[in-house]
Every structure is written in C-alpha cells, then in structure tokens.
C-alpha positions as CSV (number, residue, x, y, z in Angstrom):
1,X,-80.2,-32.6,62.7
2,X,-76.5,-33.0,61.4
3,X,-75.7,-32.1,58.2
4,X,-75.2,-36.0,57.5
5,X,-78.3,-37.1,59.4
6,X,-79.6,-34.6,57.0
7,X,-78.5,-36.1,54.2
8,X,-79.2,-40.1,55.1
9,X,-83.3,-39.2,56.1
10,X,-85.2,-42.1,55.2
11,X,-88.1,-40.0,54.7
12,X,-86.4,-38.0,52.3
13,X,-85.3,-39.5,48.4
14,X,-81.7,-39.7,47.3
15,X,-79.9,-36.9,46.3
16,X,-79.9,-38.5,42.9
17,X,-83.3,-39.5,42.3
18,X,-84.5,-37.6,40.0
19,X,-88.3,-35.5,40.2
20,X,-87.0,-33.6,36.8
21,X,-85.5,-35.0,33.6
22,X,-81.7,-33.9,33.4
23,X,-80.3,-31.5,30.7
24,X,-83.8,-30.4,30.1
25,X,-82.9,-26.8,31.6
26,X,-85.5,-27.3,34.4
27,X,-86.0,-27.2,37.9
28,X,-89.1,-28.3,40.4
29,X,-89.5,-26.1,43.5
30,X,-92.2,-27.2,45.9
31,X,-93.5,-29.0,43.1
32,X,-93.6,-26.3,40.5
33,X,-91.5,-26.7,37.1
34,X,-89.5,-23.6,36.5
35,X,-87.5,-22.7,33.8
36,X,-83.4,-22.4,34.6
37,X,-82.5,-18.9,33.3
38,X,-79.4,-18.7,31.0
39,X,-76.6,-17.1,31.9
40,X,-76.0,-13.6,30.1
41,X,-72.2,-12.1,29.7
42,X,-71.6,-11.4,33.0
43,X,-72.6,-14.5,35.0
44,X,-71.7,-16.5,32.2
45,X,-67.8,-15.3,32.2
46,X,-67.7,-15.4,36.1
47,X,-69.0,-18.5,36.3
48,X,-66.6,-20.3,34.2
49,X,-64.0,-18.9,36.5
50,X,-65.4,-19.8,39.7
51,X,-65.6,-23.5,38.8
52,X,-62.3,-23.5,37.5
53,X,-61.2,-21.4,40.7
54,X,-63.4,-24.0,43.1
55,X,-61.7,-27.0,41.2
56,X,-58.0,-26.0,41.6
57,X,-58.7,-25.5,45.3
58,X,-60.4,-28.8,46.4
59,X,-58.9,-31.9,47.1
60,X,-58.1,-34.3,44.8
61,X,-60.9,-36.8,46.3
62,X,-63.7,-34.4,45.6
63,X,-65.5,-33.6,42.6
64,X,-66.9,-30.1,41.3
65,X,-69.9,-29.8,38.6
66,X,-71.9,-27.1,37.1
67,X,-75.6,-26.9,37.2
68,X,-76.0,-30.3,38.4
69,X,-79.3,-31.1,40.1
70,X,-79.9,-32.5,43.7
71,X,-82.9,-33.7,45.0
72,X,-83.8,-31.7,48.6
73,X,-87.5,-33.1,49.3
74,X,-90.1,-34.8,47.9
75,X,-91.3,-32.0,46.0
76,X,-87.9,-29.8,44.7
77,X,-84.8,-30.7,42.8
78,X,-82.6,-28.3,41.8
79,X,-79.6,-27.6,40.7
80,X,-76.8,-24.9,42.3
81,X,-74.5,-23.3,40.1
82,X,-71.0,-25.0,41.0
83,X,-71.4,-28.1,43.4
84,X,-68.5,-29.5,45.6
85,X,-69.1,-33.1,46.4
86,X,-67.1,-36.4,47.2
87,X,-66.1,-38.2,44.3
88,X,-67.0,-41.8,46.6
89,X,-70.0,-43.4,46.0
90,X,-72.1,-43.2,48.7
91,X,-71.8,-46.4,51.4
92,X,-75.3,-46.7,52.2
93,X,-76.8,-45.8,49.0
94,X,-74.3,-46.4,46.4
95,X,-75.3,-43.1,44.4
96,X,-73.9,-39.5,44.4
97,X,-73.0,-38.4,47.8
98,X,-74.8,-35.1,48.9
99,X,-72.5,-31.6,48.2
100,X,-70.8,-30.1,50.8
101,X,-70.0,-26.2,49.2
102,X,-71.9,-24.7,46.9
103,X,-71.8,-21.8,45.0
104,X,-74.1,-19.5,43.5
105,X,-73.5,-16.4,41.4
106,X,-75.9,-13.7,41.5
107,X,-77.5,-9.9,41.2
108,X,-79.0,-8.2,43.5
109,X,-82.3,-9.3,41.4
110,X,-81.6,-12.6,41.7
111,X,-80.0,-12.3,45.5
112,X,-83.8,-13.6,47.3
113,X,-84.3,-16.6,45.2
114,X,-80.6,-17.8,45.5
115,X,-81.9,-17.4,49.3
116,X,-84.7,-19.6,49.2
117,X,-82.5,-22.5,46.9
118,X,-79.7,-21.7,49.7
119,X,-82.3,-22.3,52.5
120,X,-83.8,-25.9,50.9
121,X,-80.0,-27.0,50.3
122,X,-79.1,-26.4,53.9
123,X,-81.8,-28.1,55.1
124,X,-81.2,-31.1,53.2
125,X,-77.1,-31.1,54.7
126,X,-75.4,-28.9,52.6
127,X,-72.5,-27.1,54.5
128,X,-71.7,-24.2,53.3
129,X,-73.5,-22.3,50.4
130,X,-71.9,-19.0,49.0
131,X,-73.0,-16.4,46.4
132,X,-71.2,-14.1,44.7
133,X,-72.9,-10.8,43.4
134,X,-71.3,-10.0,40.2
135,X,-72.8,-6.7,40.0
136,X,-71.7,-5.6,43.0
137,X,-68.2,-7.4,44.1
138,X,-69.1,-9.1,46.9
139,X,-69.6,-12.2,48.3
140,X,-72.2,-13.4,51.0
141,X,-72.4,-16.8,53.1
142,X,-76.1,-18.1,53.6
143,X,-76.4,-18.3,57.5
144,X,-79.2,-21.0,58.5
145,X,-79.1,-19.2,62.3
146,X,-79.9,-15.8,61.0
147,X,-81.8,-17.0,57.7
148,X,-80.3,-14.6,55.2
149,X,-76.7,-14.1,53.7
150,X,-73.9,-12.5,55.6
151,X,-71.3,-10.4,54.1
152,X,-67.8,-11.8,53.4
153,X,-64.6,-9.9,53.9
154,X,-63.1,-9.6,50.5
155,X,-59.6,-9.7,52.2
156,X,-60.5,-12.8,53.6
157,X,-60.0,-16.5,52.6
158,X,-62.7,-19.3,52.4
159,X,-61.4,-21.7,54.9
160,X,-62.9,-25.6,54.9
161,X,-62.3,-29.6,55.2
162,X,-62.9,-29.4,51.7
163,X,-60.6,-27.1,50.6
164,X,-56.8,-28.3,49.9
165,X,-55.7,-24.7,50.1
166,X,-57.9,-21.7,51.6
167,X,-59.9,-19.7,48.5
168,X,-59.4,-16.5,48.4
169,X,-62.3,-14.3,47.7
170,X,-60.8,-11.4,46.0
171,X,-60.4,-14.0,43.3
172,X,-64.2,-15.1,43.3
173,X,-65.4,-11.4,43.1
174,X,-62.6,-9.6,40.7
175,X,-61.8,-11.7,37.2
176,X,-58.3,-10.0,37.5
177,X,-57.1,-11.7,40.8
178,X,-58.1,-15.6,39.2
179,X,-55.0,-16.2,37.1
180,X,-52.4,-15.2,40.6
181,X,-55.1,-17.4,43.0
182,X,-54.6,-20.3,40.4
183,X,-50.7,-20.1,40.0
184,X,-50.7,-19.6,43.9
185,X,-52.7,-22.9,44.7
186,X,-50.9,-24.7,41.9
187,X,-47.9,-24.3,43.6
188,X,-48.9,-25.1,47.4
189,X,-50.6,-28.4,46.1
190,X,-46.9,-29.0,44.2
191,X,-48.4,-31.1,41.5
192,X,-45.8,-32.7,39.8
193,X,-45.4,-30.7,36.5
194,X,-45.1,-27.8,38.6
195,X,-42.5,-29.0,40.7
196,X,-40.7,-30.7,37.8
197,X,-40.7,-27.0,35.8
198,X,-39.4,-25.4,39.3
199,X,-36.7,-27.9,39.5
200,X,-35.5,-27.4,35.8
201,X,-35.5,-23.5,36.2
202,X,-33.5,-23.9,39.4
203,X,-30.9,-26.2,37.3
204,X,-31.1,-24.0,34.2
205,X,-30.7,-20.8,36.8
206,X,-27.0,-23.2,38.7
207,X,-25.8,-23.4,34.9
208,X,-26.2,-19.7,33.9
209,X,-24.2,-18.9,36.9
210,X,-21.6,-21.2,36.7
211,X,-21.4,-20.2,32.9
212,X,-21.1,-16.5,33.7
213,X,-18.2,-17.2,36.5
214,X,-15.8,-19.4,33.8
215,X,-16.8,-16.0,31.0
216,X,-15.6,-13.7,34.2
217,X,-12.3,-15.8,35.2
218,X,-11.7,-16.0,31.4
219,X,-11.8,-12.5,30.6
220,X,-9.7,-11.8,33.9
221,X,-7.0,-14.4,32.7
222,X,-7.2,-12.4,29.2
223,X,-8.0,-15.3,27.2
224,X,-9.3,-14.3,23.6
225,X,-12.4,-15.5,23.0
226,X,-13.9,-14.0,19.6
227,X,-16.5,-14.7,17.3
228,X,-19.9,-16.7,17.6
229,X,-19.3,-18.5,20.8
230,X,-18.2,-15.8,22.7
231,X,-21.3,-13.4,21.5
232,X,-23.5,-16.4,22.3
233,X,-22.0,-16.7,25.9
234,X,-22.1,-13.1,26.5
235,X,-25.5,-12.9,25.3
236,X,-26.6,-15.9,27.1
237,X,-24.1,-17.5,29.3
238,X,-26.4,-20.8,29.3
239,X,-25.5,-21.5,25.7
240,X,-21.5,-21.2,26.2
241,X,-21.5,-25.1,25.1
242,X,-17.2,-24.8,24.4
243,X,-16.3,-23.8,28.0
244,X,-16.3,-27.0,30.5
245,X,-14.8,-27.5,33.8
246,X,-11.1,-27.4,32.8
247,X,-10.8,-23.7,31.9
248,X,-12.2,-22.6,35.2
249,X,-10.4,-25.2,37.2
250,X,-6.7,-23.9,35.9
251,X,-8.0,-20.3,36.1
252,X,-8.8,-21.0,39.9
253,X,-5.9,-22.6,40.2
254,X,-4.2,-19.4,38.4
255,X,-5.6,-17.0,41.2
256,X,-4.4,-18.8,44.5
257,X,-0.8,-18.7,42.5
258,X,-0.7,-15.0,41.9
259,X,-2.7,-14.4,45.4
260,X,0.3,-16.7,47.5
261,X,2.6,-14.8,45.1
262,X,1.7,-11.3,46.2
263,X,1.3,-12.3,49.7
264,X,4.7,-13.2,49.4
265,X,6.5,-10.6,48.0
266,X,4.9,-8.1,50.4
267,X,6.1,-10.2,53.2
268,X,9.1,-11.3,52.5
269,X,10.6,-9.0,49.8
270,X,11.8,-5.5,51.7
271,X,10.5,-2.5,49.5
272,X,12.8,-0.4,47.3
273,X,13.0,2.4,49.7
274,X,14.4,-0.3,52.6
275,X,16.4,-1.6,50.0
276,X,18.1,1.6,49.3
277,X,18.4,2.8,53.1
278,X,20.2,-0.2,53.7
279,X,22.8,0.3,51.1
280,X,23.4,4.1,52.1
281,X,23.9,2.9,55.5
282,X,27.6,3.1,56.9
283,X,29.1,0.1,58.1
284,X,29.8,-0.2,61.9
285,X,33.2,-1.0,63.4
C-alpha cells in the first residue's frame, strides 16, 4: 500500500480525529494513555532549531508544527516532534492532510521508542521519518524494509519533494552549523528582503567605488581638498556628498590631454641630443 492509499483507508479514522484531548501533554499508543515527556536542556534547545531549520527549508505551500498529534489507527494518536505537512486541506476529507517528514530528536534511551512511533507513522503513509540523537551527533532514517534506523552521512544533505532547498545534516546534528544553513537557504529561495538588501549593497558597493576614483583623479590633479569633507571622503568615500560627476568628468578629460600631449612630443619633437647633432653638423656643398 502507497503512502497515499495509506493515508485515505477507509478503515482507518482521519488524521485529525482525535482519540486524545489536545494540549493535554498526552498520547494513546495501542490504546494506552502515556504521558509526553518534557523536553530537558538539551532536546529542548535542539529542538527549537530543527523546526526553525525544517521551516526555512520547505516550500512555501507546506506547513511545519511542533508536537502536533496524528491519529495512525484506531487505537494510537500521537504526536512526532516537528511535522511537515501540506498547508491544503485535504480534497476528500476537508481536514489536515497526513505529514510527509517527520522529525524526532532523541537519546540513545529514547532511540527504540522513537522506533516503534517511527514504525506506526510509516504505516499510516508517512514518507520519511528522521531522528536526531543529540547525545551522540548523528542522525538516522527509519527504514520500513529493514525495520530499524539507518545511519545518515553527516556530510550529506536531506534531499526531498518537500524540501525547497536540500537540508543539510551537519546543521540538524551541530547547533553551530544552523545560523550558515539558514543564511544559505535564505538566499537560494531569494525571498524578497534578501534580494532587495543584496541589491542595495551592490549599489552602495558601485558608489564607494566611483567615490574613491573622483578622491584618486582629484588628488592626481592636485586639487586641495581640506577639512571635514575631505576626512569624511577619505574615511568613507560613500559619504563624499560635494564631489558629483563634473569634477571627474574634466579630470578625465585632463588625462587624455596630457596623454595626447606626451604622445606627441615624443613623436614629433626630436630630443635635445638630435637637436644639438644637427646644429654641429657642417653644411654640405
């Protein structure tokens, strides 16, 4: 069975409807209530950053919660740690449509009962579900052929439909590598602050250089510019507000004069030395 045949059973309830009141920090498996641990330090710091990690990656039609439950039989509803999930309603239903990713972050403790939530949420049509071992820096991919978790590369990227750029997993195992992942995604989705801030600093970057060229030609030309301005200019050449286009125009102008001038007189003007060989020269009958 497909993971959306899966999901559409008619034997099976909606992922929505509910065996377990919400926000009431429980869960049912096989029809036993059990208590939803809090997170301590550890999985409470790394889980904020893999749901903001999981967010910037997906696509802008998907949605991504935190502990949010999802009904996967008649007898368990559960909730996975970060959910990915299609922000549509669903056509046939009109609720929540089922997850496709999830993520779970756990201990080596806690490693076989992510298993057995991993298993139930495959089973219902879950693609993909990952945990991340915060103890150990790793990350493992529930495999429904083998029926255990397979190691990740750490090197590697998290590749999928519902990803709008690949996630890498350095970033979902090390806190240091989130902030570069984020910037890095930021930019490949070019959301428009981002590419509005890029296209300022590319303007602001054209100005200082054309600022620094008139400072050059005017110091070339030995024009005296003293007091604030200049130290402002030289300081930052994007804050010479006196100097416009006129000043480098004539001093441009200024160095194809004395450039044509030069090529001329070393051209057409004989040196000093021919000059005075050709007056010490005798005249010829």
């Amino acid at each position: 069975m497909s993971s959306a045949d899966a999901s559409h059973d008619p034997e099976l309830p909606d992922v929505d409807e509910r065996l377990v009141a919400p926000e009431s920090g429980y869960e049912i498996y096989d029809g036993k209530l059990v208590r939803a641990a809090p997170a301590g330090e550890a999985r409470g710091t790394r889980l904020s950053k893999i749901v903001t990690l999981v967010e910037i990656h997906t696509k802008t039609e998907l949605d991504v919660a935190y502990g949010m439950l999802t009904r996967t039989s008649e007898t368990s509803d559960i909730a996975p740690d970060v959910s990915v999930f299609p922000r549509a309603r669903d056509p046939l239903t009109g609720g929540r449509q089922l997850e496709q990713l999830v993520f779970e972050v756990v201990s080596p403790e806690s490693l076989s009962h992510a298993g057995r939530k991993a298993a139930k949420l495959i089973a219902r049509g879950v693609r993909r579900v990952f945990a991340i071992d915060v103890e150990q820096t790793r990350a493992l991919e529930w495999s429904a052929s083998l029926g255990t978790w397979s190691m990740l590369d750490t090197s590697a990227v998290i590749e999928d439909p519902m990803l709008a750029v690949p996630l890498p997993i350095e970033a979902l195992v090390r806190p240091d590598e989130v902030d570069d992942a984020l910037a890095r995604a930021l930019l490949i989705k070019g959301k428009p602050v981002i590419e509005a801030f890029l296209a300022q600093r590319r303007a602001e970057g054209l100005a200082r250089s054309r600022a620094a060229a008139v400072i050059v030609i005017l110091d070339w030309r030995g024009v005296a510019w003293r007091g604030a301005d200049a130290r402002r200019a030289r300081a930052d050449p994007r804050r010479a507000r006196p100097i416009d286009a006129r000043p480098l125009a004539h001093a441009s102008r200024d160095v194809h004069r004395h450039r044509r001038a030069v090529h001329r007189s070393v051209i057409q003007r004989p040196s000093r030395d021919a000059r005075a060989s050709q007056r010490e020269r005798p005249c010829q009958s």
